[in-house]
KOLPAPA-135599 format. One record per residue: residue in three letters; x, y, z of N, C-alpha, C in turn; residue number from 1. Coordinates in Angstrom, 2 decimals. Example, Ala and Ser with C-alpha at 12.3 -4.5 7.8 and 13.67 -1.06 7.14 Angstrom:
REM residues 2
R,type,n_xx,n_yy,n_zz,ca_xx,ca_yy,ca_zz,c_xx,c_yy,c_zz,seq
R,ala,13.19,-5.69,7.80,12.30,-4.50,7.80,13.20,-3.30,7.80,1
R,ser,12.85,-2.25,7.08,13.67,-1.06,7.14,12.90,0.03,7.87,2
//
This chain:
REM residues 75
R,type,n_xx,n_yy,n_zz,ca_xx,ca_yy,ca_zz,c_xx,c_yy,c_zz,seq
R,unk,-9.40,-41.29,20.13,-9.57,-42.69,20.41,-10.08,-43.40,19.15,1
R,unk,-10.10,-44.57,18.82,-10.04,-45.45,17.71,-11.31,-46.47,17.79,2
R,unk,-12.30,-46.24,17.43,-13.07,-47.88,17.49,-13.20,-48.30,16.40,3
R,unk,-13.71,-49.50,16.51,-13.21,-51.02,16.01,-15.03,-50.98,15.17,4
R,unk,-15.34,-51.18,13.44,-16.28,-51.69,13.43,-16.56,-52.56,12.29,5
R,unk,-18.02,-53.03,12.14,-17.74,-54.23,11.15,-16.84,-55.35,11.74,6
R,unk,-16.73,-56.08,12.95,-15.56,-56.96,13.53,-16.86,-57.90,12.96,7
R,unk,-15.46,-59.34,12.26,-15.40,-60.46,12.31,-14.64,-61.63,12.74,8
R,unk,-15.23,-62.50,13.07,-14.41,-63.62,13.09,-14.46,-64.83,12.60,9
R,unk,-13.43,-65.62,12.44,-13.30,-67.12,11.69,-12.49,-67.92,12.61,10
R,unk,-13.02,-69.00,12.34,-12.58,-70.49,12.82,-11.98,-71.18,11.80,11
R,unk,-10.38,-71.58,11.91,-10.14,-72.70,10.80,-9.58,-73.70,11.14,12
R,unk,-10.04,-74.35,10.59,-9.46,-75.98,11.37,-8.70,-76.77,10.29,13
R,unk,-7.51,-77.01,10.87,-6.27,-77.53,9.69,-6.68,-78.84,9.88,14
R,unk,-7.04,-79.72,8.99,-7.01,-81.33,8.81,-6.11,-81.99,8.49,15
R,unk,-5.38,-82.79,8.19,-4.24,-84.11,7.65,-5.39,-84.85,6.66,16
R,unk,-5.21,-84.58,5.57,-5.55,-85.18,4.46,-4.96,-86.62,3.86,17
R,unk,-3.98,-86.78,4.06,-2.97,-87.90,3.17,-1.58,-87.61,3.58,18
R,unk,-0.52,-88.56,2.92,0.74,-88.12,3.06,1.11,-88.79,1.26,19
R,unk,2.19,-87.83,1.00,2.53,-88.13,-0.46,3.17,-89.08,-0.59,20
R,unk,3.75,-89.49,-1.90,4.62,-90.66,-1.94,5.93,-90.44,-1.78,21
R,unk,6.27,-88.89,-1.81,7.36,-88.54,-1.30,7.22,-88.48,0.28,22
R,unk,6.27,-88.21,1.16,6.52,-88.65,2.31,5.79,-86.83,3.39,23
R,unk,5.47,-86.08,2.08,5.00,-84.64,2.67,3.63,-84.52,2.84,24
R,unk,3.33,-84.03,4.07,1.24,-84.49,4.78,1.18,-83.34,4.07,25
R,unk,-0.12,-83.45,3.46,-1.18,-82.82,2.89,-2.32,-82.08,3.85,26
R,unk,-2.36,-80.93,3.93,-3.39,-80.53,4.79,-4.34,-79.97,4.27,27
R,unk,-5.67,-79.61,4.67,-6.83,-79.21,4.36,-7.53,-77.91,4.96,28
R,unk,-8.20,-76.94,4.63,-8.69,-75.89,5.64,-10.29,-75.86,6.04,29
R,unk,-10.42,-76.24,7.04,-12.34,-75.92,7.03,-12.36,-75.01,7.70,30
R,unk,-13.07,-73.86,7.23,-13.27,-72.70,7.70,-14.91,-72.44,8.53,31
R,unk,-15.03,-71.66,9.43,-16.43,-71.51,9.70,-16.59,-70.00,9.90,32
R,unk,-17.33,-69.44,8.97,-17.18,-68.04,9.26,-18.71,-67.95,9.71,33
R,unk,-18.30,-66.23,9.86,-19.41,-65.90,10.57,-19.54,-65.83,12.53,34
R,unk,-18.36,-65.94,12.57,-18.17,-66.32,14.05,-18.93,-64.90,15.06,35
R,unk,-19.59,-65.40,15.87,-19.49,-64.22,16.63,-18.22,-63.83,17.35,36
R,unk,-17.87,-62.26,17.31,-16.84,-61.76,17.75,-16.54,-61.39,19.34,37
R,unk,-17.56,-61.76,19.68,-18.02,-61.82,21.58,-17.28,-62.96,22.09,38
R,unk,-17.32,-64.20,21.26,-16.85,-65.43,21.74,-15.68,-65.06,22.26,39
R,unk,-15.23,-65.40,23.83,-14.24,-65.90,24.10,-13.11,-66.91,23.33,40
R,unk,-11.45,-66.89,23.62,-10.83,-67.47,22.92,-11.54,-69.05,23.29,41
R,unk,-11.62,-68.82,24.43,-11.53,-70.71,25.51,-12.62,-70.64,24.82,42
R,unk,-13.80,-69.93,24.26,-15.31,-70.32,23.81,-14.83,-70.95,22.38,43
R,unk,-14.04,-70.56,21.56,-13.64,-70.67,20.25,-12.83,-71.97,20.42,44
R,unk,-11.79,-71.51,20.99,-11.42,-73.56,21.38,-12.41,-74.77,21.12,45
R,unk,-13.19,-74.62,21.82,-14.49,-75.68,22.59,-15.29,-75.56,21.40,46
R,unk,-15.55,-74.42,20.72,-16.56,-74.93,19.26,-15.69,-75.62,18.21,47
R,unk,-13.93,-75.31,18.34,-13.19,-75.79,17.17,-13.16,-77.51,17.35,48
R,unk,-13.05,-77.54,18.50,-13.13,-79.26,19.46,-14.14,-79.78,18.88,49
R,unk,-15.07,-79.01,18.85,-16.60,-79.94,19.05,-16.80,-80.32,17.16,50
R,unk,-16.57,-79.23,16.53,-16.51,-79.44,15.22,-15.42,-80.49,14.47,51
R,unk,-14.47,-80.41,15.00,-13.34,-81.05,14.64,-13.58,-82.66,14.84,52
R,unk,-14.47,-82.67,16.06,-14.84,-84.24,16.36,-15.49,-84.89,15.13,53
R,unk,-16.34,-83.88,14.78,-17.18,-84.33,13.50,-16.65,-84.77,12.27,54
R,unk,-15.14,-84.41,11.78,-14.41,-84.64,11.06,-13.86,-85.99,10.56,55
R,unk,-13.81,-86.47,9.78,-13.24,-87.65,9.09,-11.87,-87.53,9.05,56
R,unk,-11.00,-86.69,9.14,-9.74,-86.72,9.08,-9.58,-86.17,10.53,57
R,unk,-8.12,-86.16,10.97,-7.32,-85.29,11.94,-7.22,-84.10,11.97,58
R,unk,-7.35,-83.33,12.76,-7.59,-82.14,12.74,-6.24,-81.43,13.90,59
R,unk,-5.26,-81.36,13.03,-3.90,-80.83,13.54,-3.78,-79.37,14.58,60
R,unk,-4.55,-78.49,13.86,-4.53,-77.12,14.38,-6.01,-76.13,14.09,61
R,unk,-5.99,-75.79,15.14,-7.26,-74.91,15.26,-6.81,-73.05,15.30,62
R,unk,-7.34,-72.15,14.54,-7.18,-71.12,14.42,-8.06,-70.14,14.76,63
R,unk,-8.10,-68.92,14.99,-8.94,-68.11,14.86,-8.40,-66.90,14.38,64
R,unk,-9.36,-66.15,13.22,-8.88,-64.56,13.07,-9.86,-63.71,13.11,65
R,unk,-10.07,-62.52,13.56,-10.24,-61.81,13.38,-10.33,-60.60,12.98,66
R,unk,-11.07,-59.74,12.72,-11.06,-58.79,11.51,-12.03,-57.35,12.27,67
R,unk,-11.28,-56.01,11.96,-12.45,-54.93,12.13,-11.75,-54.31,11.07,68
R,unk,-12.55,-52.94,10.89,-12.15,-51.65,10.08,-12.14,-50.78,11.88,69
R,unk,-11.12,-50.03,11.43,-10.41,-48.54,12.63,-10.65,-47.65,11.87,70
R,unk,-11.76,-46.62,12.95,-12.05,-45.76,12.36,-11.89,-44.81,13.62,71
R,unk,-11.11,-43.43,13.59,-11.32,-42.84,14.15,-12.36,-42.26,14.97,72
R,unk,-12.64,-42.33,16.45,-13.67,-41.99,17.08,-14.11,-40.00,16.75,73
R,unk,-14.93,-39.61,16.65,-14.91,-38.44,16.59,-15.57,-37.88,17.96,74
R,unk,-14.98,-36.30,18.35,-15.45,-35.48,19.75,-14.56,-35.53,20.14,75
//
């Protein structure tokens, strides 16, 4: 069996920065790391919402990734 350790997670929230003079949107990344990895997705939604409100620009898309090292269980 395989467990999972060292898990992280991140929040990134895509913004709309501008649009060029050719006519192509510019986007931005705010990242929030450090996430706890317990959070529910719907929990991660609702903090990307709440942060995103805070934002001066539009905030197009909300992400999350996560991260472990697999390490073989031993026994």
């Amino acid at each position: 069996m395989t467990e999972r350790n060292n898990s992280t997670s991140k929040l990134i929230l895509k913004v709309f920065v501008k649009t060029t003079d050719e006519g192509k949107k510019i986007y931005k990344q705010r990242t929030i790391s450090r996430l706890n990895p317990a959070l529910t997705d719907d929990q991660a939604l609702e903090l990307g919402k709440i942060v995103g409100g805070l934002q001066t620009q539009k905030v197009e898309a909300i992400s999350r990734t996560d991260a472990a090292a697999l390490v073989a269980a031993e026994g």
